[in-house]
C-alpha positions, 0 to 999 in steps of 0.5 A: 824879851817880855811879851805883853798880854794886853792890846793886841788886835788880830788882823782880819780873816783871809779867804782860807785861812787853812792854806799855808805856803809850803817852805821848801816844796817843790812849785812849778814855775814860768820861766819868767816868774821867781819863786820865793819858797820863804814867803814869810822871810823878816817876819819874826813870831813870839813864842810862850816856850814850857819845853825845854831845850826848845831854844835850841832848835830855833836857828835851824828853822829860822835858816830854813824858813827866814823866820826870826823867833823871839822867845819866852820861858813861862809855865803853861799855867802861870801863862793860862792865868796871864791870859784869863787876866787879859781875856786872850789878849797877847803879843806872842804868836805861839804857845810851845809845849807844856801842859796840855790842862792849859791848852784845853781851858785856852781852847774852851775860853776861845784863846786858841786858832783852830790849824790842822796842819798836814803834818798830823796825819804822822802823829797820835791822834790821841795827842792832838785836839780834833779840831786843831787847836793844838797839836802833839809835839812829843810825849812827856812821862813822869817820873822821879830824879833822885840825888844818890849821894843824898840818899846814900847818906841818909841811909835810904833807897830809892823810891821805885812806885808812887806808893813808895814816895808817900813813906814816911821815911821820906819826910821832907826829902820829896820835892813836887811843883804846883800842880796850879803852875806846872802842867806836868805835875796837873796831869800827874795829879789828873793820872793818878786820879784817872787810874785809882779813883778818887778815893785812893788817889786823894788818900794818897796825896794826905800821905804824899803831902806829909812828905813835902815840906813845900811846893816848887813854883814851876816844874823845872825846879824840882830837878834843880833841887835834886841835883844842887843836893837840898832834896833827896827825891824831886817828882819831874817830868822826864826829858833829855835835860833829865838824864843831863843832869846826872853828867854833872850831878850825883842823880838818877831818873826813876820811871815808876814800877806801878804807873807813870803818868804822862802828858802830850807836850803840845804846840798851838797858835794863839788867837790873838796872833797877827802872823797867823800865816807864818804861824802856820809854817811854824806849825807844819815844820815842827811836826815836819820829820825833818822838824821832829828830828831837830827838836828831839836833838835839842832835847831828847824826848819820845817824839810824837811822830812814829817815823822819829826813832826814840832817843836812846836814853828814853829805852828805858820807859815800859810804855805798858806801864803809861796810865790811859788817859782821858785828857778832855776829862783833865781839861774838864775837871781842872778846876775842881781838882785844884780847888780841893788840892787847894784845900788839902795843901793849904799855902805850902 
């Protein structure tokens, strides 16, 4: 399915653009009257997806709600700079986890519909945009996978903190995405600033760069280096897919022993949508409980709702060990810290 990011019109406003049918919900009816509880059946959304294993939870919302979901893999930032491109202009309806940089210069630059759907009143506050722009669907650490054959033979142990990543015996064994692309690897970059100051964390990422022979073009590829066995050592975020990966592949997931660095994976509405109401149920379900639960089976992750336990892959995460994050600082200073990581890196 390709997705345009030109010639879109958005239709006009509703009277209370934040009052949603509720699928499912219990209505008081005449005797006389039938009760349509999926008002939005045939309508089919567009949806950006940065979350992987999303897909998989897409046929139980379309059996609860009628509505049918086209979908369409692309980094939050490769889809950020699409929009800018075209001034917000797009046929997808929903912007599906990723960066949270991303969601924040799209809301700054007008690109995003304001919902506060009644679900956040479960979630984190410190996940969501306050006005609605955007909300939490799960938390995304960062870590390392590491390919044990790999290293065994090299004669090297695993890295166990970021300071071990930048030793020089690991010279062109690290993989990492682009921070510019991957949103994950932005709020690595953003994290490790926030929690060591500008001077160690850009000293520190001279020393890392030396052990990087070139930069990935998405997040994911990292993962898929590691484990076809071209790197010893890939920084990822850690999900589901994560720890998958060793059930066919000789790898392991790391969660650092100093800091780990970690991100809200959001979901949004794009301005530009013309089903701002079926959007709307999108919304809600998927950070519904029952929502939540599905998409933590989809992909196990550390759902954003309390009420959702945490998969028990994910019991290994020291959550004293989670950086405090400012994520409207990331927002802001995005572009300044790419620009000089620009300049360090150069066209790696």
């Amino acid at each position: 399915m390709v997705f345009t990011f030109t010639g879109c019109s958005k239709k006009e406003a509703i009277e209370d653009p934040n009052t949603t049918p509720v699928v499912g919900e219990d209505t008081e009816k005449k005797d006389d009257e039938v009760v349509n509880d999926k008002p939005f059946e045939g309508t089919t959304l567009e949806v950006l997806v940065a979350y992987g294993g999303a897909e998989n939870s897409f046929d139980a919302f379309t059996e609860k709600t009628g509505i049918k979901i086209e979908w369409l893999s692309m980094s939050t930032g490769s889809a950020l700079a699409k929009l800018q491109a075209e001034n917000g202009k797009t046929t997808a309806d929903i912007w599906f986890g990723g960066g949270v940089d991303s969601y924040l210069n799209a809301r700054d630059a007008g690109y995003l519909e304001a919902y506060k759907s009644p679900e956040v009143s479960a979630i984190n506050p410190q996940y969501c945009d306050k006005d609605g722009y955007f909300s939490g669907l799960a938390l995304v650490p960062a870590g390392f996978i590491v390919n044990n054959d790999l290293l065994k033979e090299k004669g090297l142990e695993a890295p166990k903190t970021w300071e071990d990543l930048a030793d020089p015996k690991y010279k062109d064994e690290v993989m990492m995405a682009n921070p510019a692309i991957s949103g994950t690897n932005y709020a690595i970059v953003s994290g490790l600033i926030q929690a060591w100051g500008e001077e160690k964390a850009w000293d520190y990422f001279k020393r890392l760069d030396e052990n990087i022979q070139f930069y990935a073009k998405g997040g994911g590829e990292p993962l898929e280096k590691v484990a076809a066995g071209e790197f010893a050592i890939g920084v990822v975020a850690i999900t589901g897919g994560t720890f998958a990966a060793g059930d066919t592949n000789p790898t392991s997931v790391v969660y650092p022993e100093d800091l780990i660095p970690w991100t809200p994976a959001p979901i949004g509405i794009f301005k530009a949508t013309e089903n701002l109401e079926a959007a709307k149920v999108f919304i809600d379900w998927y950070l519904s409980q029952e929502g939540q639960t599905i998409l933590r089976e989809a992909d196990a992750r550390i759902m954003a709702r309390d009420d959702v336990d945490a998969p028990e892959l994910m019991s290994g995460l020291d959550k004293s060990k989670l950086i405090d994050f400012d994520l409207e600082l990331m927002g802001k200073d995005r572009d300044t810290i790419l620009e000089r990581w620009g300049a360090l890196v150069g066209d790696k």
